[in-house]
VOGU-3710 file (C-alpha; in Angstrom, 3 decimals, decimal comma):
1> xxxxxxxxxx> -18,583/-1,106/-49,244  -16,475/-0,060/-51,787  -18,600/-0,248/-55,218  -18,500/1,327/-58,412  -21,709/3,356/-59,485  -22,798/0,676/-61,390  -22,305/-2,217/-58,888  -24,181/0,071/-56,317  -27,004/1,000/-58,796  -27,353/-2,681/-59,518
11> xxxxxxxxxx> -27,566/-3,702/-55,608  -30,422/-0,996/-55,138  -32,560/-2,543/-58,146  -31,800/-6,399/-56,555  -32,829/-4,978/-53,202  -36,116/-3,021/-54,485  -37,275/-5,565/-56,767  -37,283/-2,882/-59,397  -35,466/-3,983/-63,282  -33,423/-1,804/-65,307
21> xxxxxxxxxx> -36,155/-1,330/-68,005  -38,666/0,092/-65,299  -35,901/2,353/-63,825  -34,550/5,325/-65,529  -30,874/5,520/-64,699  -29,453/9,450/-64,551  -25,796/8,511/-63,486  -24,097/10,642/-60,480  -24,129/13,482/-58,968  -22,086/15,519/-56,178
31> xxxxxxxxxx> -23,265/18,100/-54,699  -20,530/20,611/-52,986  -17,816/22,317/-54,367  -15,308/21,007/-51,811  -14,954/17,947/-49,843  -15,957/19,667/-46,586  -19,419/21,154/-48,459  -19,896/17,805/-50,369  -19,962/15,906/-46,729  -22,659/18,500/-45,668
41> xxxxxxxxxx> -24,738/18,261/-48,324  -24,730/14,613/-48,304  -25,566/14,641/-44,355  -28,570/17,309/-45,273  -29,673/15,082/-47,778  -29,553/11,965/-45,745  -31,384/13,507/-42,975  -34,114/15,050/-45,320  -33,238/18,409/-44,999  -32,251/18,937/-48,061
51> xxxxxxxxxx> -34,926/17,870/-50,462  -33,686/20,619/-54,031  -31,126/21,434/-55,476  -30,647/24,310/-58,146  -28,102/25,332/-60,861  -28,034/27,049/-64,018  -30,123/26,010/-67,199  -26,652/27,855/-69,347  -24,410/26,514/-67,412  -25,627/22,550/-68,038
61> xxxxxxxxxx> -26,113/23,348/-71,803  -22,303/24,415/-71,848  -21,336/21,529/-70,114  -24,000/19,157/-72,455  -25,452/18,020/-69,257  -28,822/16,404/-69,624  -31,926/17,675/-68,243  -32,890/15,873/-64,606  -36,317/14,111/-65,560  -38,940/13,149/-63,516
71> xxxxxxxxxx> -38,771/9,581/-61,879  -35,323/8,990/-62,771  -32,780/7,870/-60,425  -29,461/9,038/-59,559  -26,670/8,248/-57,472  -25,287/10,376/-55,308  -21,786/10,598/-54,623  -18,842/11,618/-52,233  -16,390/14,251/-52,883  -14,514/11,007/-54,221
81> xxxxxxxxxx> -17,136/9,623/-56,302  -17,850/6,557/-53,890  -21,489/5,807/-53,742  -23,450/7,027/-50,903  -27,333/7,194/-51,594  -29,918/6,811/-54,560  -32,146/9,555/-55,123  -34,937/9,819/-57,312  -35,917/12,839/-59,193  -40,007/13,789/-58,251
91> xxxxxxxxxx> -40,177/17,087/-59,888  -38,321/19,491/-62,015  -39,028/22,510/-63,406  -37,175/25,591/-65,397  -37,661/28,660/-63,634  -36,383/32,815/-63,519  -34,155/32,925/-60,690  -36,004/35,917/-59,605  -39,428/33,828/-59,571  -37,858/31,208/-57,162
101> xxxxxxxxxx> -40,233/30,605/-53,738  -39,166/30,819/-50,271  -41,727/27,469/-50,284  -38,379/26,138/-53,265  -35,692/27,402/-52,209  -35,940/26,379/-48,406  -36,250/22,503/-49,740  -32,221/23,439/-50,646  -32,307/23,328/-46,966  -28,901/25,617/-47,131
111> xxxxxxxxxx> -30,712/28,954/-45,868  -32,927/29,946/-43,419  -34,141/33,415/-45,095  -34,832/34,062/-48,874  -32,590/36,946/-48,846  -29,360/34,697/-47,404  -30,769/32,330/-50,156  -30,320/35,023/-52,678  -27,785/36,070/-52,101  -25,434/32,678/-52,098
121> xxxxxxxxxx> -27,150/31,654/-55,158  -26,039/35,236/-56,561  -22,806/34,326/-55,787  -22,302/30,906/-56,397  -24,158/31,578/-60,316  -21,435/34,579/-60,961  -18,833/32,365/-59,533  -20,195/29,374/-62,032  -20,730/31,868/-64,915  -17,209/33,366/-64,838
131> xxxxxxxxxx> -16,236/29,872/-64,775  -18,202/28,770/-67,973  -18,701/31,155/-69,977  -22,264/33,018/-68,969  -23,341/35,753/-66,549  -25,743/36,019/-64,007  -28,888/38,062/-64,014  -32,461/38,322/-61,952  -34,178/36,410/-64,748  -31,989/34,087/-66,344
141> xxxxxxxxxx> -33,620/30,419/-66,482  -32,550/27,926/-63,056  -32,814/24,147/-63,309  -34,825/23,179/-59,729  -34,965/19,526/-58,974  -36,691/18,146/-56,241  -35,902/14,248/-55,124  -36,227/12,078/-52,549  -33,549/9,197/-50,911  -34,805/6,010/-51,991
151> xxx> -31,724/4,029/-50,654  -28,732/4,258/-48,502  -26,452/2,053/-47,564
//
């Protein structure tokens, strides 16, 4: 299938039954900073093993990036931006970095100890931050959405 966002959006609500005004639409999102890491996270998510994802309070305020909100849907997307899945958002909260769970952070699904968790969130947030404009520390606020696949085809 080769669909836009839209089109594929639109096929999920015909398919579900559900209408646009009962479904809160929260456009794309790619997760991966490569194609290779993209295709990994979108297998991990597609298998259920990865559940979270995290990022930066600062660094979506730079970029005017809305908040995720709870029970909206979002498309998830290839390295490419072609469709691959629908998610929908079932929590959120903004929390210190430092006050992050093993019982969070291992619903990333990218880590199997809190300290290799750490540290590649340390890295990837000073990475980000040099990138746009903030810097990292221990207790600077984290975005931490939990969703679920509600369609993939």
């Amino acid at each position: 299938m080769n669909l836009t966002i839209d089109q594929y959006f639109n096929l999920y609500l015909n398919e579900s039954g559900r209408t646009t005004k009962e479904t809160s639409f929260g456009g794309e999102i790619t997760f991966g900073l490569d194609e290779e890491e993209c295709n990994l996270f979108i297998q991990m998510v597609l298998s259920g093993e990865k559940k979270a994802n995290t990022c930066s309070l600062e660094s979506m305020e730079i970029d005017f990036e809305p908040l995720p909100q709870k029970g909206q849907f979002s498309v998830l997307t290839d390295y490419y931006g072609k469709p691959v899945a629908i998610l929908e958002t079932i929590d959120v909260q903004i929390i210190e970095f430092n006050n992050i769970t093993w019982e969070m952070a291992k619903k990333e699904g990218n880590a199997s100890t809190m300290e290799e968790w750490r540290e590649s969130h340390i890295q990837y947030l000073e990475e980000d931050g040099a990138l746009m404009g903030y810097e990292f520390s221990s207790s600077m606020p984290i975005v931490f959405e939990e969703f679920k696949v509600v369609y993939a085809k």
